[in-house]
Biopython code that builds the backbone (N, CA, C, O; Angstrom):
import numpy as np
from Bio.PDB.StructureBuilder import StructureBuilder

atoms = [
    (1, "UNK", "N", (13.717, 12.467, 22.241)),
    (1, "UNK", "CA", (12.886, 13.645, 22.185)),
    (1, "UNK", "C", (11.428, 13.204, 22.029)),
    (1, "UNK", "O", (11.093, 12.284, 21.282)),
    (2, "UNK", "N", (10.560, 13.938, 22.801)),
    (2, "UNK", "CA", (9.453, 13.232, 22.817)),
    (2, "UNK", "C", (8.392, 14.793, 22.073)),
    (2, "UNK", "O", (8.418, 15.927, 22.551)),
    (3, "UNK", "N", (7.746, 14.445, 21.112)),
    (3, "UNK", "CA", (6.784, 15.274, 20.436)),
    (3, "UNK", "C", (5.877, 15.386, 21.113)),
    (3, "UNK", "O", (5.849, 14.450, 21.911)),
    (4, "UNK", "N", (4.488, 16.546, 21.329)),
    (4, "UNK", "CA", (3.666, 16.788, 22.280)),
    (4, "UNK", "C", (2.517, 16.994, 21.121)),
    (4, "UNK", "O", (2.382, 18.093, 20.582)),
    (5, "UNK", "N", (1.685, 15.847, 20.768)),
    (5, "UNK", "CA", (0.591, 16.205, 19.871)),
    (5, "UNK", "C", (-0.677, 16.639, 21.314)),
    (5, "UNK", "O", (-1.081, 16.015, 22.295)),
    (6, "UNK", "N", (-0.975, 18.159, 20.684)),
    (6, "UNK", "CA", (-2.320, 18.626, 21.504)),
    (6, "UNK", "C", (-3.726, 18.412, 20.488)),
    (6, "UNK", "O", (-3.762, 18.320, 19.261)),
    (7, "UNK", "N", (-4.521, 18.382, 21.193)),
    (7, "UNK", "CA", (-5.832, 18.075, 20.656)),
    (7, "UNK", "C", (-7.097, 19.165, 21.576)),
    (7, "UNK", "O", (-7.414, 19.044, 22.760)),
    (8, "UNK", "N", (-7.493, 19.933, 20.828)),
    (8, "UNK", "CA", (-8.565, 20.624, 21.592)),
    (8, "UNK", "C", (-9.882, 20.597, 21.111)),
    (8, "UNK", "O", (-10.165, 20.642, 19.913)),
    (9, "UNK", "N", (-10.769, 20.519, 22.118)),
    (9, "UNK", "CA", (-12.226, 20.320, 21.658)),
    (9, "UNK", "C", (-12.976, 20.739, 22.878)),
    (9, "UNK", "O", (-12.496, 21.216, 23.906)),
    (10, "UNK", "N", (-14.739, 20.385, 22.498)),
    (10, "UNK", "CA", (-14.926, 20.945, 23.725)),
    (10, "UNK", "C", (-16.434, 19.899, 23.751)),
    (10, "UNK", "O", (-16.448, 18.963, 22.952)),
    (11, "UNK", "N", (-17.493, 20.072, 24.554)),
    (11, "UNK", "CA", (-18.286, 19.200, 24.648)),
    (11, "UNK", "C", (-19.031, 19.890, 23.716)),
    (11, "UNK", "O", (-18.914, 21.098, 23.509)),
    (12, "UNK", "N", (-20.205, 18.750, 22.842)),
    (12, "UNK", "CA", (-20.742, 18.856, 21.852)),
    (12, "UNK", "C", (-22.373, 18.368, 22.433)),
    (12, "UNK", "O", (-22.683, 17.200, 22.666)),
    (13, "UNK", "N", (-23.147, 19.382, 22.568)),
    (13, "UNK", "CA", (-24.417, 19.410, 22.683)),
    (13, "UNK", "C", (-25.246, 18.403, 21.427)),
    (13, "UNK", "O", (-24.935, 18.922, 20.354)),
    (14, "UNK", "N", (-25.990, 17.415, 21.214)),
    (14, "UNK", "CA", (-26.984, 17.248, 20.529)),
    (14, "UNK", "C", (-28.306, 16.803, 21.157)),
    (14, "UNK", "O", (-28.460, 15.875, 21.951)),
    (15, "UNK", "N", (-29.031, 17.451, 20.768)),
    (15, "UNK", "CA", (-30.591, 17.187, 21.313)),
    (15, "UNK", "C", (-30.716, 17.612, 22.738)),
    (15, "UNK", "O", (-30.378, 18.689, 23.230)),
    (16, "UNK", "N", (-31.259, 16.579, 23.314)),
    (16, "UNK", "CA", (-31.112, 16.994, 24.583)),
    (16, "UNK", "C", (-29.931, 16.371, 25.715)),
    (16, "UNK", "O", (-30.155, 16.304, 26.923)),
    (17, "UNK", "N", (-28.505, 15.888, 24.994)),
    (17, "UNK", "CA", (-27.552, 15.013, 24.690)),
    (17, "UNK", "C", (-26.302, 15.708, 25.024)),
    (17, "UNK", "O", (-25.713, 16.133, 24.030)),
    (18, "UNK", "N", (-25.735, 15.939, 26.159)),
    (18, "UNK", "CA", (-24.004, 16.244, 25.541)),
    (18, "UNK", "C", (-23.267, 15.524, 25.654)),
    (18, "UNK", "O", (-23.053, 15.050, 26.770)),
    (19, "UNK", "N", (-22.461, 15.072, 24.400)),
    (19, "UNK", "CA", (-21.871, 14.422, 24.317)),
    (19, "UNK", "C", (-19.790, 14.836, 24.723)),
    (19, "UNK", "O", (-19.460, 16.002, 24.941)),
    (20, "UNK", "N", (-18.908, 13.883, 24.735)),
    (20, "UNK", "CA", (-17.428, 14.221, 25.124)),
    (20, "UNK", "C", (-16.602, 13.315, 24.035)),
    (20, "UNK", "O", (-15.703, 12.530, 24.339)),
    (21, "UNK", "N", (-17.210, 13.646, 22.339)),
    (21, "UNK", "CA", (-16.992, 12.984, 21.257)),
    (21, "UNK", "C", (-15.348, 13.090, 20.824)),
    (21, "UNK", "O", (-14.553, 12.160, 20.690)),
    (22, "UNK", "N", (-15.132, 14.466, 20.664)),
    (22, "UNK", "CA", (-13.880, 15.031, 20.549)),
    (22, "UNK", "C", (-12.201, 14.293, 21.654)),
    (22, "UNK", "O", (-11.051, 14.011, 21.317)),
    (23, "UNK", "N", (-12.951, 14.250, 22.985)),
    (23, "UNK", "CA", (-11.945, 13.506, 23.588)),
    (23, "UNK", "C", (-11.814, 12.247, 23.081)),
    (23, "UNK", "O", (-10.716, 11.757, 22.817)),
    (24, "UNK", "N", (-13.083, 11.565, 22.892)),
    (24, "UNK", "CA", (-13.018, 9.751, 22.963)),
    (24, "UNK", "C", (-12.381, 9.865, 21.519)),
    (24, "UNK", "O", (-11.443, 9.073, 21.421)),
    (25, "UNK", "N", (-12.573, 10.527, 20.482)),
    (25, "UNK", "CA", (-11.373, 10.412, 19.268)),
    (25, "UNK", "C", (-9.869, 10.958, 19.535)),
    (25, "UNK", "O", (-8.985, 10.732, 18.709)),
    (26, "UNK", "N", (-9.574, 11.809, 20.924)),
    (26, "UNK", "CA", (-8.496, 11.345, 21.053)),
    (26, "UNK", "C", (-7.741, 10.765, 21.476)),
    (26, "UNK", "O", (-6.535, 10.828, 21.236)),
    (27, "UNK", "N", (-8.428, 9.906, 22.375)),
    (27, "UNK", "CA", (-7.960, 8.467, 23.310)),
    (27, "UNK", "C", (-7.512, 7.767, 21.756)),
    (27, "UNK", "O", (-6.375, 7.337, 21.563)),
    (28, "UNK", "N", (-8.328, 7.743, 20.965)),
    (28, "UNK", "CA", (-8.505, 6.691, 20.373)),
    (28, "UNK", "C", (-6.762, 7.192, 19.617)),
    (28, "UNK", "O", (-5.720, 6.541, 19.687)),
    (29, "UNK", "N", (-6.998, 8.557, 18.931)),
    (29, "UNK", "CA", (-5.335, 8.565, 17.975)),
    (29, "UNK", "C", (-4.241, 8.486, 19.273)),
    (29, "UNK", "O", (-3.073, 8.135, 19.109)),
    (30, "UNK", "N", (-4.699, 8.795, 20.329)),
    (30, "UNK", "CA", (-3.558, 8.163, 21.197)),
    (30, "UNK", "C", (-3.228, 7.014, 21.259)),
    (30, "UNK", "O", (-2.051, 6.832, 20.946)),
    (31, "UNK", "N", (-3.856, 6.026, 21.575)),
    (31, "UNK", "CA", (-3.536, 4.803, 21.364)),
    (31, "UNK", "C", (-2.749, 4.305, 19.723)),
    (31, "UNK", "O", (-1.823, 3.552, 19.421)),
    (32, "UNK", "N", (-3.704, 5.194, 18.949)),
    (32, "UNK", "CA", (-2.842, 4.704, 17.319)),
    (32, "UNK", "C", (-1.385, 4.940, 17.446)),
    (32, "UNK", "O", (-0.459, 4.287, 16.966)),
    (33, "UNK", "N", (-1.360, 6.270, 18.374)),
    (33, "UNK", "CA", (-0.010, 7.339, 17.636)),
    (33, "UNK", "C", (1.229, 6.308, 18.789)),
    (33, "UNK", "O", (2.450, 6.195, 18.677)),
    (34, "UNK", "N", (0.300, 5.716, 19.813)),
    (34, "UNK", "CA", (1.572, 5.313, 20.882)),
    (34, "UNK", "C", (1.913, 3.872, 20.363)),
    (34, "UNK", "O", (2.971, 3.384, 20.757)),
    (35, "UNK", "N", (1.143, 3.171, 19.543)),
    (35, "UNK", "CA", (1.335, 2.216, 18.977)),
    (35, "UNK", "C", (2.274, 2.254, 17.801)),
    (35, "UNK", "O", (3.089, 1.335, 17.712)),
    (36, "UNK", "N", (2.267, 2.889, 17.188)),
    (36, "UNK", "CA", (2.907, 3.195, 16.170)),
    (36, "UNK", "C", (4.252, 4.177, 16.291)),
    (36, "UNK", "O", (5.133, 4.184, 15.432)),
    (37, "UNK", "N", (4.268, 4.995, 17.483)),
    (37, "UNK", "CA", (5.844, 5.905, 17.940)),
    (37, "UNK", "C", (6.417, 5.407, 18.775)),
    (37, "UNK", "O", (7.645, 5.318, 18.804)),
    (38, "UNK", "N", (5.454, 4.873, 19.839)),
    (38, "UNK", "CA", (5.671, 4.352, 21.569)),
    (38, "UNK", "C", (5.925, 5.953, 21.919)),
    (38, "UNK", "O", (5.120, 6.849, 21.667)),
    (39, "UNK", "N", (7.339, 6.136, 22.615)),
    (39, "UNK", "CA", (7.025, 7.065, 23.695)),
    (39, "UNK", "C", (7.517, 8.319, 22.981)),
    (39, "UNK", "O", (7.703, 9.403, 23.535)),
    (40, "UNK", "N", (7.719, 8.036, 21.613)),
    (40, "UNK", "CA", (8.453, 9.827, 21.047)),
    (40, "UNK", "C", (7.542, 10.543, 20.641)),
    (40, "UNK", "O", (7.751, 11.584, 20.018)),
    (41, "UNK", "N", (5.990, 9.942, 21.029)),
    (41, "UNK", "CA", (4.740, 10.562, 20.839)),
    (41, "UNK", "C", (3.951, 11.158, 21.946)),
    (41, "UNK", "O", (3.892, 10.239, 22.763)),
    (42, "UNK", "N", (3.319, 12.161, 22.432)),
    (42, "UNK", "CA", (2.412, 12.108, 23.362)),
    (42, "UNK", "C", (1.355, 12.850, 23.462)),
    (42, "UNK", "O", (1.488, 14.072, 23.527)),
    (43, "UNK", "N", (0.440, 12.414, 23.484)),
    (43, "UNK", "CA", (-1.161, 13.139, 22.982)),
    (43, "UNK", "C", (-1.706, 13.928, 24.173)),
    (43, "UNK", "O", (-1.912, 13.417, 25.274)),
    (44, "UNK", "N", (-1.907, 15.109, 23.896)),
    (44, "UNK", "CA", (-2.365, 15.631, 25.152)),
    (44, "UNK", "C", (-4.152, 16.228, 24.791)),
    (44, "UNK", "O", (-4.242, 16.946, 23.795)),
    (45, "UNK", "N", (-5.168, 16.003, 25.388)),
    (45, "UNK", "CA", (-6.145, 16.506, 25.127)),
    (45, "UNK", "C", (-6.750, 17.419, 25.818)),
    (45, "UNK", "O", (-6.496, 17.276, 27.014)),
    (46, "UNK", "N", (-7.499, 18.371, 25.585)),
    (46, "UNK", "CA", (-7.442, 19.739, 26.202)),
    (46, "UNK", "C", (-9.148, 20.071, 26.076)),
    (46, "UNK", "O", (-9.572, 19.732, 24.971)),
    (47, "UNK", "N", (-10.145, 20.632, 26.936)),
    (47, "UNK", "CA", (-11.463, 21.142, 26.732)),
    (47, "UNK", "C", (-10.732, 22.232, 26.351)),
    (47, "UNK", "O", (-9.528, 22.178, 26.600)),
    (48, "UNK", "N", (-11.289, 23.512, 25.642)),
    (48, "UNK", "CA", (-11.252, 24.669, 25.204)),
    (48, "UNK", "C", (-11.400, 25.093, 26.316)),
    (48, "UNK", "O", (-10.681, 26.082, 26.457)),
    (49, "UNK", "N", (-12.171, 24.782, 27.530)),
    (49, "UNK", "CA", (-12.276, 25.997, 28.769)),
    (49, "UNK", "C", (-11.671, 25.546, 30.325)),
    (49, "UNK", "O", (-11.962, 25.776, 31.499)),
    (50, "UNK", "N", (-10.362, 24.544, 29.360)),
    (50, "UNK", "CA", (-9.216, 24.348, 30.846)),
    (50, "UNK", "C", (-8.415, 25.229, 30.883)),
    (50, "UNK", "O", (-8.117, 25.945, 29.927)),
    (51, "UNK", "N", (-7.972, 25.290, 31.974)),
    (51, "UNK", "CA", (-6.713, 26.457, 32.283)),
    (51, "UNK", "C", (-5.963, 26.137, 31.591)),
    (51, "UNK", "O", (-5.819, 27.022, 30.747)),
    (52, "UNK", "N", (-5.089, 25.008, 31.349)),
    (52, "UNK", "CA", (-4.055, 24.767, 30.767)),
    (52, "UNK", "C", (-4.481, 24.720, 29.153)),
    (52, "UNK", "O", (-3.479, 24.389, 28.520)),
    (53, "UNK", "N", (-5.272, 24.869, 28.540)),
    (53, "UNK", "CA", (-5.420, 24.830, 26.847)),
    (53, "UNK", "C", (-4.156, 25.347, 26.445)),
    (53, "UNK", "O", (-3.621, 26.204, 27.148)),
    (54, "UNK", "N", (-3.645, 24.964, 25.471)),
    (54, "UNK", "CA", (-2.507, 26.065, 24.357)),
    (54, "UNK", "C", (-3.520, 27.013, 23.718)),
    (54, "UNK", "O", (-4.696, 26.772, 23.444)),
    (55, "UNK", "N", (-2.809, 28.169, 23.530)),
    (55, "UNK", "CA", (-2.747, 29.320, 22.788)),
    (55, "UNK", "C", (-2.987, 28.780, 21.359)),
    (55, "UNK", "O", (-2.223, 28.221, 20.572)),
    (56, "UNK", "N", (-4.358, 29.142, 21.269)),
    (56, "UNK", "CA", (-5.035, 28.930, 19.869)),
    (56, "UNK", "C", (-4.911, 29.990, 18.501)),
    (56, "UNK", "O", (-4.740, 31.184, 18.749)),
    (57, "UNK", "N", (-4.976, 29.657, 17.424)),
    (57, "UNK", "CA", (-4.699, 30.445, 16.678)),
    (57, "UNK", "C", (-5.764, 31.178, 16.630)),
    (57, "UNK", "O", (-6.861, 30.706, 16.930)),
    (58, "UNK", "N", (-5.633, 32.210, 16.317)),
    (58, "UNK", "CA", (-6.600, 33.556, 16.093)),
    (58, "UNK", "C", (-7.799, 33.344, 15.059)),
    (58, "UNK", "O", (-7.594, 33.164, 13.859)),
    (59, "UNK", "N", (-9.060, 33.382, 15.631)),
    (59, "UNK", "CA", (-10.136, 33.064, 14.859)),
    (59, "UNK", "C", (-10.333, 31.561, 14.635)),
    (59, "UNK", "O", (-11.252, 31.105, 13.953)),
    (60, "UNK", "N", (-9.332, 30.766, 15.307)),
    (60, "UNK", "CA", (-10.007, 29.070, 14.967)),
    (60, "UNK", "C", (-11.039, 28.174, 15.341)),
    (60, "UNK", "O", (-11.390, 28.346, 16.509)),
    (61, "UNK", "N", (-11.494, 27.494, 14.886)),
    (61, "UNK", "CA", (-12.701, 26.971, 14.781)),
    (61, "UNK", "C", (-12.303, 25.372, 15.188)),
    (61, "UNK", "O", (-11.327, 24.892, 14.611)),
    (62, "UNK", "N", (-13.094, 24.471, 16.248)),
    (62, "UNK", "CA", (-12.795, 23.621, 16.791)),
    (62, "UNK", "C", (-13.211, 22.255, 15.764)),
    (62, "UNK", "O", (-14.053, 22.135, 14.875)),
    (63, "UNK", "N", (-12.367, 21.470, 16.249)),
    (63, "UNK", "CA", (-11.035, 20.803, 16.639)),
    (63, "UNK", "C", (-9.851, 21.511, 16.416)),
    (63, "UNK", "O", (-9.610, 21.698, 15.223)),
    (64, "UNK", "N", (-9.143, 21.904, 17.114)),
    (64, "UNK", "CA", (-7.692, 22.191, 16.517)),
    (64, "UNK", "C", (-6.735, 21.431, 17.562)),
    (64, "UNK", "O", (-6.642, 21.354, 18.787)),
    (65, "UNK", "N", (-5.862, 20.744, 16.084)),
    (65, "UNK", "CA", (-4.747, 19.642, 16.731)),
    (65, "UNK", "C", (-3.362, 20.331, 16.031)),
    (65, "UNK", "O", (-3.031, 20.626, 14.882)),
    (66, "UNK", "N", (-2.824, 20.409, 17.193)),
    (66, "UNK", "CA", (-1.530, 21.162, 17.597)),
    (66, "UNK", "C", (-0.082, 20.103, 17.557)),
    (66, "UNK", "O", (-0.029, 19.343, 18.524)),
    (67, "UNK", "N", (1.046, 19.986, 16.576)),
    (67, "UNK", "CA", (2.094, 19.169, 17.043)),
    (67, "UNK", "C", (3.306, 19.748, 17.128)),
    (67, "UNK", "O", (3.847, 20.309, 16.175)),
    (68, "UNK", "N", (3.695, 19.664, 18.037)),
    (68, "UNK", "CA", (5.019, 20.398, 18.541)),
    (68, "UNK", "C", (4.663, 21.778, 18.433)),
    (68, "UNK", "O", (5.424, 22.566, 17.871)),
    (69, "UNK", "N", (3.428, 22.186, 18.985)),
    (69, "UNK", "CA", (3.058, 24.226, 19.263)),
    (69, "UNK", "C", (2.450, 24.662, 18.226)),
    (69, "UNK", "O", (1.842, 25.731, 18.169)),
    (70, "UNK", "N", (2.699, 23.072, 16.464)),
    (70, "UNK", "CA", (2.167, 23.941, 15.396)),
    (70, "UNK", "C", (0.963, 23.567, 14.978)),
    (70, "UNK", "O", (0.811, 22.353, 14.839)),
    (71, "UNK", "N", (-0.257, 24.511, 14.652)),
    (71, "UNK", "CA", (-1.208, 23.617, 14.076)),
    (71, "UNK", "C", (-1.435, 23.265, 13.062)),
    (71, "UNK", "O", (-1.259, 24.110, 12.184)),
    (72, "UNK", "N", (-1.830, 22.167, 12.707)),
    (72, "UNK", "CA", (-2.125, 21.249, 11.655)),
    (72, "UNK", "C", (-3.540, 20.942, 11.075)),
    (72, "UNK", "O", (-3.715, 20.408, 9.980)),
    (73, "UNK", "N", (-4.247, 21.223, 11.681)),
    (73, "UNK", "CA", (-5.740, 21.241, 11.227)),
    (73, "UNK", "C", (-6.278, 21.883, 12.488)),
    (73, "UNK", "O", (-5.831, 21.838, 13.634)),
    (74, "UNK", "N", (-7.361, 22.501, 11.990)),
    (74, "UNK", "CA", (-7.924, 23.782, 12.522)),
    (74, "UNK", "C", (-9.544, 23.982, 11.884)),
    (74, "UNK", "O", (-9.792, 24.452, 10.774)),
    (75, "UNK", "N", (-10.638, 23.461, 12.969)),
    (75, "UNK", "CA", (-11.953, 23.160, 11.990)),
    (75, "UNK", "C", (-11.978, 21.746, 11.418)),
    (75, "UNK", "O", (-12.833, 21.690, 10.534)),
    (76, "UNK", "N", (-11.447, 20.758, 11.572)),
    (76, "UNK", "CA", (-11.791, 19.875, 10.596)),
    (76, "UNK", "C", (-11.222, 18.509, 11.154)),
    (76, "UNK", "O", (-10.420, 18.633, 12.080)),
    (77, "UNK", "N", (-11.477, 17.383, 10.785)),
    (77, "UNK", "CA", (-11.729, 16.717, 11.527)),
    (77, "UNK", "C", (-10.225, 15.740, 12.337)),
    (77, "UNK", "O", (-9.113, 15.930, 11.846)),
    (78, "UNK", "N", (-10.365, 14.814, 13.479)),
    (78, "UNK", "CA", (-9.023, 14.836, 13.832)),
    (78, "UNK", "C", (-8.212, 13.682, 13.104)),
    (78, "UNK", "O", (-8.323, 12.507, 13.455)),
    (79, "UNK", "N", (-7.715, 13.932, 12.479)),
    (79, "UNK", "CA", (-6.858, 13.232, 10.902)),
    (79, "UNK", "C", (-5.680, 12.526, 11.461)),
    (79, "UNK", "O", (-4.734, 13.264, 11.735)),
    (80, "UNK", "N", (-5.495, 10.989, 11.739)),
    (80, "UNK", "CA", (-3.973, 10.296, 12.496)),
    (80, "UNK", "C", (-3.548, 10.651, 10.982)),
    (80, "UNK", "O", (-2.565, 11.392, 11.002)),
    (81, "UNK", "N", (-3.877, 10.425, 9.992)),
    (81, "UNK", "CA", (-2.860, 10.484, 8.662)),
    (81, "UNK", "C", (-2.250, 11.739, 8.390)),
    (81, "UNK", "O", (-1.336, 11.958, 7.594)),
    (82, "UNK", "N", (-2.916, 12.637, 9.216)),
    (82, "UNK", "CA", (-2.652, 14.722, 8.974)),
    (82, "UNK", "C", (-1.312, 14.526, 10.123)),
    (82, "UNK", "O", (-0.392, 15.343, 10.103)),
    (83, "UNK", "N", (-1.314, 13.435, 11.048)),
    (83, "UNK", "CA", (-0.556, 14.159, 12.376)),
    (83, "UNK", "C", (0.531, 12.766, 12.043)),
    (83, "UNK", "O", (1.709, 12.859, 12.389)),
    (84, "UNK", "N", (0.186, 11.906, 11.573)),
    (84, "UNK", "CA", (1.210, 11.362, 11.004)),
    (84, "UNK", "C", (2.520, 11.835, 10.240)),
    (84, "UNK", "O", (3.710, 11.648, 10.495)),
    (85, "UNK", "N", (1.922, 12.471, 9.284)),
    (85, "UNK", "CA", (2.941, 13.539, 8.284)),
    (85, "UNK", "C", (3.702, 14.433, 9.189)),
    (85, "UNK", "O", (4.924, 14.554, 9.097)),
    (86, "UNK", "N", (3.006, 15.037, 10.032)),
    (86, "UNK", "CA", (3.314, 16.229, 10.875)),
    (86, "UNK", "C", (4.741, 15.466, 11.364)),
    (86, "UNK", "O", (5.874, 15.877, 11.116)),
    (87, "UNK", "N", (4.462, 14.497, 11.967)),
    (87, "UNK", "CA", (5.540, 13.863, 13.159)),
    (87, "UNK", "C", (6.460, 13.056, 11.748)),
    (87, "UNK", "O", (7.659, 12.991, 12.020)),
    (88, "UNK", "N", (6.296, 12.773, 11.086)),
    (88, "UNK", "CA", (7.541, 12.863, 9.937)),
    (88, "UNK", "C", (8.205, 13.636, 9.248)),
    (88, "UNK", "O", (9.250, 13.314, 8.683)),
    (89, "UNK", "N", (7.547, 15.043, 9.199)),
    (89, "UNK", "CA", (7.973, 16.169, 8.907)),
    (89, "UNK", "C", (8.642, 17.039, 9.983)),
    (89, "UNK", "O", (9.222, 18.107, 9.786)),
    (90, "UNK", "N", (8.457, 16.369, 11.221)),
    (90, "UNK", "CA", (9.912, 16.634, 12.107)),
    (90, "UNK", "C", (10.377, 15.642, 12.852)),
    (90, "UNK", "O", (10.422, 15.547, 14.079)),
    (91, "UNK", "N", (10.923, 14.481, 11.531)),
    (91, "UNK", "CA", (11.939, 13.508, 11.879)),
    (91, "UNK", "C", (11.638, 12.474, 12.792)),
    (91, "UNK", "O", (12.545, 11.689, 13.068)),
    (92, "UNK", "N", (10.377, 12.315, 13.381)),
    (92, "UNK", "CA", (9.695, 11.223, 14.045)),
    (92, "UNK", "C", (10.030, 10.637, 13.388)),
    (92, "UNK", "O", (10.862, 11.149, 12.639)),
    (93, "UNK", "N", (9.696, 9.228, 13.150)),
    (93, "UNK", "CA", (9.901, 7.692, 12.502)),
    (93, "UNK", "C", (9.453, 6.939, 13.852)),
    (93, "UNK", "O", (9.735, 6.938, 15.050)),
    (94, "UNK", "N", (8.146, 5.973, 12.489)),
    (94, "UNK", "CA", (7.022, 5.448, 13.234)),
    (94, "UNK", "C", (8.745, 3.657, 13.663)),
    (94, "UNK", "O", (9.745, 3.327, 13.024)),
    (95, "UNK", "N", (8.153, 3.161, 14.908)),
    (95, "UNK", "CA", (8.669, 1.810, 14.646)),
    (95, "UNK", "C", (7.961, 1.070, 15.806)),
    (95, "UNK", "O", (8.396, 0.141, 16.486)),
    (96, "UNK", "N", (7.055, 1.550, 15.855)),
    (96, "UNK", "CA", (6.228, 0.304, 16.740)),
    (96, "UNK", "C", (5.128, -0.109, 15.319)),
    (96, "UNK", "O", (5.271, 0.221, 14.142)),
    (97, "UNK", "N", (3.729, -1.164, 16.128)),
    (97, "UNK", "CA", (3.030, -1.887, 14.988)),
    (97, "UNK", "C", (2.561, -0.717, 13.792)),
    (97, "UNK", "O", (2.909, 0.456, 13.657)),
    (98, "UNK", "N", (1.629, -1.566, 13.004)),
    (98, "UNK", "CA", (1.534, -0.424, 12.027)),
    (98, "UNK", "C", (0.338, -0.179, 12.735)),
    (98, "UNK", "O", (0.015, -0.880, 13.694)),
    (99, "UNK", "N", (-0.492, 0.978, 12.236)),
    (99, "UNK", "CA", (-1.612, 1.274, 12.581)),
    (99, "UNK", "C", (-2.513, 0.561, 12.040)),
    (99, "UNK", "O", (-2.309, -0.084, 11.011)),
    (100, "UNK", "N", (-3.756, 0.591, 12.741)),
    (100, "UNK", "CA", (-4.382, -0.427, 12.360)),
    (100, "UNK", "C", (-5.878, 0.349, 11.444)),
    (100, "UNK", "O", (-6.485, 1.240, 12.039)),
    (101, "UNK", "N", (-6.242, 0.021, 10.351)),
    (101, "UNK", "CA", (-7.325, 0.821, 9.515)),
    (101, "UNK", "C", (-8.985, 0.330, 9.455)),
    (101, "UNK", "O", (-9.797, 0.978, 8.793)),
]
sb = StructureBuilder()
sb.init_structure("model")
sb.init_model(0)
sb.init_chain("A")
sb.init_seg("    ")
for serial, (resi, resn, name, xyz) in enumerate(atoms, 1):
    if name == "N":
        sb.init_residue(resn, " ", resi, " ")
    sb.init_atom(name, np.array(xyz, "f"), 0.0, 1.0, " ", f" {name:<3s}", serial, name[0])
structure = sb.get_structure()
């Protein structure tokens, strides 16, 4: 069974600057989460204004990271230790390397 961690964000204006900050942190817990699950993990990342986004919770405030449909943080920042729990709290078990800190 393979878990579907979503990640939504969107581009982040500074100065005269936009930046695509939100994705490159989730390349990055992708790589943690596939290192550490291999394939019973899979990170999907989403702009807020793709067709395909998931169905956001009502009134949420960006980042919101989604695992298995549920969200887990909402506003705040994208946490491998928040989505860690998540994917042990439905029976994931990490057995690839450890993550690295």
């Amino acid at each position: 069974m393979t878990v579907i961690v979503e990640i939504v964000g969107v581009l982040v204006a500074c100065g005269d600057e936009v930046t695509d900050s939100w994705r490159e942190v989730a390349s990055w817990t992708a790589r943690e989460l596939d290192r550490a699950f291999g394939g019973a993990v899979r990170v999907q990342y989403y702009d807020l204004f793709d067709a395909e986004c998931p169905r956001l919770p009502e009134g949420a405030v960006l980042p919101v990271v989604l695992v298995g449909g549920d969200p887990i943080t909402v506003g705040k920042k994208i946490s491998v230790p928040a989505i860690w729990k998540a994917l042990a709290a439905r029976g994931v078990a990490a057995g690839g390397d450890r993550m690295s800190r």
